[in-house]
N, C-alpha and C positions, 0 to 999 in steps of 0.2 A: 414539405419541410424535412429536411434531411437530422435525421437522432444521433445523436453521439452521446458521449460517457462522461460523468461524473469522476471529478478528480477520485472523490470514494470507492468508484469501482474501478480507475487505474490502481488507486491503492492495491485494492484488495488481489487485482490479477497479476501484480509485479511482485506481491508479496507472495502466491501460491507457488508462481515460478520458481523465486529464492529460495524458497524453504523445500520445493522438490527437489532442484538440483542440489542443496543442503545434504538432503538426505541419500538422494539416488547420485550425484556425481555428476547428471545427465543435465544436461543446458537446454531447456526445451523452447521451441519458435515459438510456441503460441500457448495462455493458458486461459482455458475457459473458467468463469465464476459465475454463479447463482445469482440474479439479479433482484432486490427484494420485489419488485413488481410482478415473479413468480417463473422470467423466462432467465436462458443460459447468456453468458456475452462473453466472445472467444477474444482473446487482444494479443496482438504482436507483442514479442517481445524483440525489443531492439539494440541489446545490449546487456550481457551479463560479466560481472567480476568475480572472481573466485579463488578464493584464499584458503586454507585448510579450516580454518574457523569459523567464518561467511560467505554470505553468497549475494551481491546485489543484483538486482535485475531492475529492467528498464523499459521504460514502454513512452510514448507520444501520444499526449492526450489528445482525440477527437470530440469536440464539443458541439459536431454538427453543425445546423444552421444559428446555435444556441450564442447570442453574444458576450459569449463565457471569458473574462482576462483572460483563464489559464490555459486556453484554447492553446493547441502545440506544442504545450509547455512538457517538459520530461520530468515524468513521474517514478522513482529511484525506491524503492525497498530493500535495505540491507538486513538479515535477517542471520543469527549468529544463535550457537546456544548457550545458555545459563546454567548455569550450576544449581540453581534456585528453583524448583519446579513453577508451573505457572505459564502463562503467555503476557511480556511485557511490551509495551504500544507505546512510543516516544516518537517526537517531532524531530527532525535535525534539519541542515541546513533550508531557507525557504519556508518552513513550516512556523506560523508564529506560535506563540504562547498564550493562554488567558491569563490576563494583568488584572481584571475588574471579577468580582462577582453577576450575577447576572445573565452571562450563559450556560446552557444546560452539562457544560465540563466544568471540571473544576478552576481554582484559582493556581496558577504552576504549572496545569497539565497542557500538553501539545495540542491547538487549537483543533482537534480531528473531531468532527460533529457525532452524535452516538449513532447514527445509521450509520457511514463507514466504518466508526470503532467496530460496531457488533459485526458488521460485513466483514474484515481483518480479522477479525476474534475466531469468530463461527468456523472461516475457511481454516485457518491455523489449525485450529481443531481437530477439522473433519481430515486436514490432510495429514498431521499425526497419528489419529487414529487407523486411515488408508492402510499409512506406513504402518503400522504399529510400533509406533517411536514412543516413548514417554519419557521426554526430556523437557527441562525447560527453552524457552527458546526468547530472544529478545529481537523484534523489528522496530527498524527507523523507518519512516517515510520520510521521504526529501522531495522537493520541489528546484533544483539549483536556480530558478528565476524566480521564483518566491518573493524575495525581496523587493527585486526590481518592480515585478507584476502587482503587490502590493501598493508600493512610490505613484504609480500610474494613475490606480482607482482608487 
């Protein structure tokens, strides 16, 4: 059986890329994240935007042999900074919302489960402190088939 990645850990690899090139300028192929089951997992990056204020990056999920919807699906983290210290985590286009109580996020917040939340969190973190940047920063994850992929299953 062939392993592939968790939409949470294209999150969290499109979002360390962003927030590098963010910082350094530099558009990098490929970025490695910590995976919680204790090993590294390097991910292409397949596309980056870059504006004076933001940085999106892009990557094509691998879901393996795993009969995952989001299988191929393009995984987008646009990553900007705040004026407001902190690291802020929101859903944008593709990413639904929680409407009910009952799952472990809140009611309003962007449907991102707390393993990928603290996976995005954590890297954020450790790659500001890399830098020694201490700014606020704000990330969108997008999904742009989201929708679609959702209408399906």
């Amino acid at each position: 059986m062939r392993h592939g990645y968790t939409t949470g850990a294209c999150s969290t690899a499109v979002t360390k890329a962003a927030l590098t090139a963010l910082i350094t300028g530099d558009a990098l192929e490929e970025a490695t994240i910590s995976l919680p089951i204790g090993r590294d997992a390097t991910f292409t990056i397949e596309k980056y935007e870059i504006s004076e204020n933001a940085v999106s990056a892009e990557t094509i999920k691998d879901a393996g042999d795993d009969p995952d919807a989001t299988h191929l699906a393009h995984i987008i983290s646009t990553v900007s900074w705040s004026d407001v210290p902190g690291i802020f985590l929101d859903g944008g286009t593709g990413v639904g919302r929680v409407t009910k109580p009952g799952l472990p996020v809140p009611v309003g917040e962007a449907a991102i489960n707390p393993v990928p939340r603290k996976m995005i969190l954590t890297t954020v973190q450790q790659t500001l402190e890399e830098f020694k940047v201490n700014r606020g920063v704000k990330v969108v994850i997008s999904v742009p088939a989201g929708e679609e992929i959702a209408k399906k299953h």
